[in-house]
N, C-alpha and C positions, 0 to 999 in steps of 0.2 A: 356527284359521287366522290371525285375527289377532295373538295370538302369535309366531306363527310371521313375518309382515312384518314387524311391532318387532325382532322379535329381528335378524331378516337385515341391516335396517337400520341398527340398534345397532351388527352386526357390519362392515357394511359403513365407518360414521363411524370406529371405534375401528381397524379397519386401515388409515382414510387416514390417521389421526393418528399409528399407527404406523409411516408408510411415512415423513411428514416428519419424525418425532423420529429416524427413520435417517439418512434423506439431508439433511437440512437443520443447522443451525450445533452442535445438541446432540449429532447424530451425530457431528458432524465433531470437538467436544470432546469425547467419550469417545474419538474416537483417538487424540487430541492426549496426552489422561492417561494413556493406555495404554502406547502405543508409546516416547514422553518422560515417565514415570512422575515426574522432575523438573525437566522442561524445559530440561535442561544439555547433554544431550550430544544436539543434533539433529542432525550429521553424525559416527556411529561411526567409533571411528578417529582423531579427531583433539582437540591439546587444547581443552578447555571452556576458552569467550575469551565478554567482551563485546562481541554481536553485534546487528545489526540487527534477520537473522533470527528470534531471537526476540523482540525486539519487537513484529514483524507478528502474528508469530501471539497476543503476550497481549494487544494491541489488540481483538484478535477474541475473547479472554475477556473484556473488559474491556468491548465492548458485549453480550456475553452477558449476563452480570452486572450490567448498569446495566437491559436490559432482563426479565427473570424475578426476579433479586432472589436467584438461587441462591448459600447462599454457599460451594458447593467450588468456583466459579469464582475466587472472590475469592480465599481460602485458594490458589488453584495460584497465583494470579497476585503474590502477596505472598511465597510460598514460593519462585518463583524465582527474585525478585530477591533476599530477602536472603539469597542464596547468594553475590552480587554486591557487598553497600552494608553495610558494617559499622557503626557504632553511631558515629562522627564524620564518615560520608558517604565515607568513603573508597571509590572502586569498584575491585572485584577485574580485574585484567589492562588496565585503565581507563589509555591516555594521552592526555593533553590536548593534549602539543605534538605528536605524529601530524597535530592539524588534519585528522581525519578525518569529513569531517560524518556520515558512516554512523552512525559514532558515539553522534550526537546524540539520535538515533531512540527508544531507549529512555526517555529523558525522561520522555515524556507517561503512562510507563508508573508513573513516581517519581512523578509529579504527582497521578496517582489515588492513589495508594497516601497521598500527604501528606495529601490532602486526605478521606480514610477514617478515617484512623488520628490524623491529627494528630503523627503519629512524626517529630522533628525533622531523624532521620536522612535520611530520602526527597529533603527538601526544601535538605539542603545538598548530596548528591549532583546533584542537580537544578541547585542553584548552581554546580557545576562544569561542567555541559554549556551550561550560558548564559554563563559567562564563556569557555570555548571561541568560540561563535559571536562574543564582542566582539574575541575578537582574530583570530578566522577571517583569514587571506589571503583577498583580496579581487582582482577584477579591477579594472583603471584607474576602470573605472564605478560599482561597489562591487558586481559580485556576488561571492558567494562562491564561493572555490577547489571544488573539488570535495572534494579530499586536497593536501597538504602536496608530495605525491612527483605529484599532477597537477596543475603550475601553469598558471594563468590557462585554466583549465578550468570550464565549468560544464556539468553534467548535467544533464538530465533526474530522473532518481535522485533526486541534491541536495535538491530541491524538497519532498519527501515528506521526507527524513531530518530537514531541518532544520525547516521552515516551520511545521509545526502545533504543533511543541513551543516555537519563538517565540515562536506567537500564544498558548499557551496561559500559557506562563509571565507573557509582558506582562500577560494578562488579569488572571490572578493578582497579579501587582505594580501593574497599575494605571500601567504605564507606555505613554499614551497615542503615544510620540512613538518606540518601536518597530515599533510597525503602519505607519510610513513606512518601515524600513528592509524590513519585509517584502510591505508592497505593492512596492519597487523591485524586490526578487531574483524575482518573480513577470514583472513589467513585461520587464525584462532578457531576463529566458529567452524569453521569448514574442518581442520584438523579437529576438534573435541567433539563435536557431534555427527558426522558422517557418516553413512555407514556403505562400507565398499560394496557389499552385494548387489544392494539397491539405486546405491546411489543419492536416497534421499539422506537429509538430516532429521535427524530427529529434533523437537521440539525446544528442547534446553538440554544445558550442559552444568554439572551441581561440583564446582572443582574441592567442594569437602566431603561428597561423597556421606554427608549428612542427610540430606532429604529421603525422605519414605518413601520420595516416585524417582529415587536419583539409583540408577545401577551401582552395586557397591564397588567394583572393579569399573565400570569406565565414564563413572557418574552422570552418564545421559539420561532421559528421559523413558519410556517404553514407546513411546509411537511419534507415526510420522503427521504430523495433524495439517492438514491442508493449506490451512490462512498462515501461520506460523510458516512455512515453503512461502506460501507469496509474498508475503512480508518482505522476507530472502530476497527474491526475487527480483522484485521491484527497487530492493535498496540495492542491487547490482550494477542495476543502468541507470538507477538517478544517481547513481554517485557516479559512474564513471565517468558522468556525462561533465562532468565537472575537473575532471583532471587532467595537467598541462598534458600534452602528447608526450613531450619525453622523459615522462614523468617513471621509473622502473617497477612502479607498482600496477602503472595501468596493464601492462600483460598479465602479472598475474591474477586482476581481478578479470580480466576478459577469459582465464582458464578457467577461473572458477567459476564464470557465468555460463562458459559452453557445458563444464559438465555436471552444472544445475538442470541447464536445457536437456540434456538427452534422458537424466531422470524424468525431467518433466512430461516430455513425450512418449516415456517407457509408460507410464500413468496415466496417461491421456483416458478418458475410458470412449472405448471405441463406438458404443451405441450412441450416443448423448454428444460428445466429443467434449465433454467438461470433466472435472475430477471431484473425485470424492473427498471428502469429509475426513476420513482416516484414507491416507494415499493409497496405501500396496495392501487393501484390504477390500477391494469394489465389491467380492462378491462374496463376500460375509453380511449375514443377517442383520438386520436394522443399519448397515451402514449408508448414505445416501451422494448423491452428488450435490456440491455445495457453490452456491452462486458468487464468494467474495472471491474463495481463491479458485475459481475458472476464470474469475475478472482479473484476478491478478496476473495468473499467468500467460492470457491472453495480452495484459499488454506489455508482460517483461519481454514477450518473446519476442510481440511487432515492435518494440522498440528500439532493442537487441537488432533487431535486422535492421531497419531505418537506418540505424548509426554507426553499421557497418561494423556491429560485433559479435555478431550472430551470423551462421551462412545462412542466404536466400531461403533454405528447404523449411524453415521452420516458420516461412510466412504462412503457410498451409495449415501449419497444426495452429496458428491462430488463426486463420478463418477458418476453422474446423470447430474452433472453443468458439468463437463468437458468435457461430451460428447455433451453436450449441446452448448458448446464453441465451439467446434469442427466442426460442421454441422453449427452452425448461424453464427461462423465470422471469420473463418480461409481461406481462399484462397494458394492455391499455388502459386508461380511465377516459370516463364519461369529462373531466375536463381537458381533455384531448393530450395531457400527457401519460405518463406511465408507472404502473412500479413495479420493482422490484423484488420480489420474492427470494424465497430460498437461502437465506444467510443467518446463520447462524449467528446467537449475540454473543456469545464469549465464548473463550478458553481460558484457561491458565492453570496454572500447577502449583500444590501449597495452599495458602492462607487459611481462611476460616468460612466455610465448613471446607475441610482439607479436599482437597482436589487430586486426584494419584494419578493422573496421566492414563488411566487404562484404558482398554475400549472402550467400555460400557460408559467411561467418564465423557468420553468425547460426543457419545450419542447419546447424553443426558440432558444437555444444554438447549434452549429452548432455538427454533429455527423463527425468524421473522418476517416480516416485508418493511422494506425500507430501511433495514441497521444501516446508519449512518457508512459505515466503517465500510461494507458492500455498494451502496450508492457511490463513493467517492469513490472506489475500486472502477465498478460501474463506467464510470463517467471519462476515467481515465483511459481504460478498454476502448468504450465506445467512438472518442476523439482519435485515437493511434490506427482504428478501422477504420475510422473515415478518413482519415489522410493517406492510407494507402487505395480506396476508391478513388481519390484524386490524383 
């Protein structure tokens, strides 16, 4: 009889363990090696380009692998760049003058890999995405352009593409007197696009007051769009995580992270514990809850606490979002990993066919399973909850 309660009990530990190596960040990387066997072609159909998108998602290998110590994490994550970075740093489909900060994003990806390997290769490609940002287009005030073809634009987005791979590069160069230029493009965005009531930011900021979707008085955008916030979000605490301690910009990025966070948890939506698609809008018609940025701000916020820049109360409202992930968009598969649902493939504002920021524009955009941009979100989420179970 005895027996028999060990055994149950055994059986019982050994299938919660199998339930999280399903749904949680290892699941989510056997999809990831699966489905992108080489991390190159993540939208079939179209040519292999250096993109953001993968970024996000080797970001999310990149804390797998810093946390377990596995190395076919590292192996994918080396393997897909040097698909990209040749042997004098040169990057494949890689342009500078685009002034495309999306661009820039990959960096932090070359930085681990330099800093692994010691391969000099990594670090002169790296070199190229930092001399990008010195001559980035700049708004009158010194933020940076968005894109080259979006002038006197700044995003939401922006913040996350560029910001952490900044700080991390200064860190590495030991150039104390960029953490000034990166606490301003923080500072910037916060002032130009805020809005006091709420709290949140709105999506972009148009400082010519040109654009169709730009407010003619305070050239922001009309809404608060989800991913655009996590974006935010996440480039708060990978950048901070980067800056000397007595560095006088790290407080004011840790103010601006606290009172991102209590927007955040004003939005929270209370049934689901994930957030919608358009933030301050849950219960208006066709809006939904959206899987990238509840991943997102699941893991700014556990991170935010981990690192002791967040108070403790906000580890709650992430296991409130992650559990929330968990029941609205995790699926299992029949090959014993998972996917991801509920993420929507883009936004943006401008180009061709013009895009105006409005409601209706936000909930026009197709929702998918597996958008890269959400998997990497995903995966980054899933790893920041499993280390506070440990």
């Amino acid at each position: 009889m005895l027996f028999k309660k060990c055994f149950f009990a055994g059986w019982l530990l050994l299938s919660a363990i199998a339930i999280q190596a399903q749904t949680g960040a290892a699941g989510m990387a056997a999809t990831v090696m699966r489905i992108w066997k080489d991390s190159l072609v993540l939208h079939p159909g179209t040519p292999v380009k250096w993109t953001y998108d993968q970024g996000v998602v080797l970001e999310g290998f990149t804390a797998l692998w810093k946390r377990t110590g596995n190395q076919k994490y590292f192996r994918y994550i080396q393997q897909s760049m040097d698909f990209f970075v040749d042997q004098q740093g040169n990057i494949r489909t890689y342009r500078l003058k685009d002034y495309n900060i999306d661009n820039v994003k990959n960096g932090r990806v070359l930085l681990t890999l330099f800093k692994a390997t010691r391969d000099t290769k990594y670090k002169l490609a790296a070199d190229q995405l930092r001399k990008q940002l010195a001559e980035q287009p700049r708004t009158k005030d010194g933020g940076f352009w968005h894109k080259q073809r979006y002038p006197w634009q700044m995003w939401l987005d922006g913040l996350y593409m560029g910001e952490p791979f900044y700080a991390e590069y200064a860190s590495l160069a030991k150039d104390s007197a960029a953490f000034r230029d990166i606490t301003r493009q923080f500072v910037l965005m916060e002032q130009h696009a805020r809005d006091a009531n709420t709290g949140l930011l709105y999506h972009a900021w148009d400082e010519s007051k040109e654009q169709r979707w730009a407010n003619k008085i305070t050239g922001q955008s009309p809404n608060f769009w989800g991913r655009a916030m996590g974006w935010y979000a996440m480039a708060l605490v990978d950048a901070l995580e980067y800056y000397p301690a007595n560095d006088p910009g790290k407080d004011s990025l840790i103010a601006i992270l606290r009172r991102t966070a209590v927007a955040v948890k004003q939005y929270q939506d209370k049934r689901t514990g994930c957030w919608f698609q358009v933030l301050d809008k849950g219960g208006k018609e066709g809006n939904y809850v959206e899987a990238s940025a509840s991943c997102m701000f699941v893991y700014a916020l556990a991170k935010g606490v981990r690192l002791g820049y967040l108070p403790a109360t906000y580890r709650q409202v992430a296991v409130n979002g992650y559990a929330g992930i968990l029941q609205q968009f995790i699926r299992k598969n029949q090959d014993n990993d998972i996917t991801l649902g509920g993420t929507v493939s883009v936004a943006g504002l401008g180009g061709e066919p013009y895009r105006d920021g409005s409601y209706a524009y936000y909930l026009s955009e197709k929702v998918i399973d597996n958008d890269p941009k959400g998997v990497g979100a995903y995966l980054l989420a899933a790893n920041e909850m499993e280390m506070i179970d440990k």
